[in-house]
C-alpha positions as CSV (number, residue, x, y, z in Angstrom):
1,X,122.2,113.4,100.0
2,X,119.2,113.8,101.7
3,X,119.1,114.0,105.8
4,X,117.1,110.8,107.5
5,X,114.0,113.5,108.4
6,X,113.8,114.6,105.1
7,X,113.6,111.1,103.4
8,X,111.0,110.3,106.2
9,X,109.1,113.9,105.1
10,X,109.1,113.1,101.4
11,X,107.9,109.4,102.0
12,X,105.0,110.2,104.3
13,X,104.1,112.9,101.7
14,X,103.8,110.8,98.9
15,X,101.8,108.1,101.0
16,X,99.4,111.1,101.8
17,X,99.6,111.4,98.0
18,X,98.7,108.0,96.3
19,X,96.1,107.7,99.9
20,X,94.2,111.0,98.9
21,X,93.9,109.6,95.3
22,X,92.3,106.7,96.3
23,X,89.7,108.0,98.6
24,X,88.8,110.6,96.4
25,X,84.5,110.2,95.7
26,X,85.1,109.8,92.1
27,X,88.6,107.2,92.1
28,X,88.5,104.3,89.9
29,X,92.1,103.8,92.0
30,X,91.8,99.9,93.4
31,X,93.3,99.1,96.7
32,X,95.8,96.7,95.5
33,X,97.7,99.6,93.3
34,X,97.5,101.8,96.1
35,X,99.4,99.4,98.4
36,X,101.9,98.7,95.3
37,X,102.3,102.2,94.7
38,X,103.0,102.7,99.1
39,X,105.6,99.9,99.3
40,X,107.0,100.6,96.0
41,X,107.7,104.4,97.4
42,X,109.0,103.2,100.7
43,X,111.2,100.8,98.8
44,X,112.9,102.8,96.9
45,X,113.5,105.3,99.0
46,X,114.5,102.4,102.3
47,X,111.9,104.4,104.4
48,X,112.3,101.3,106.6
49,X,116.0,101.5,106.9
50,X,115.9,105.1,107.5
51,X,113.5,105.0,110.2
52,X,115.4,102.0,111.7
53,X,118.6,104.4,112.0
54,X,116.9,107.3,113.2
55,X,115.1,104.8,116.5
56,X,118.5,104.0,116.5
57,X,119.7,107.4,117.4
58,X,121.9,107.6,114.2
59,X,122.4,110.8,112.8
60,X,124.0,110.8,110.3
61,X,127.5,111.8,109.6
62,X,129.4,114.1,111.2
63,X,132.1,116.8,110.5
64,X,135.3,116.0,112.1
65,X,138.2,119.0,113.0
């Protein structure tokens, strides 16, 4: 299981990703796809969730002695 900062890390990488794709000079990449392709990422991987939790000043879970 992946901490909150690294699902945050990999989903803001792949939005730089599918982004860089589509501004490339020579993309044939619409818009529309590239906004599918962002929410589809974030969905799957509850970016939203996660970054509620970690405003929230979750952490995660913790070891207890």
């Amino acid at each position: 299981m992946s901490s909150n900062a690294e699902t945050l890390a990999r989903v803001v990488i792949e939005i730089e990703r599918i982004l860089g794709e589509y501004l490339e000079p020579i993309s044939e990449h619409d818009a529309k796809l590239a906004v599918e392709q962002i929410l589809l990422k974030m969905d799957r991987s509850d970016a939203v969730g996660t970054t509620q939790r970690v405003l929230s000043g979750y952490i995660g879970p913790t070891l207890v002695k």
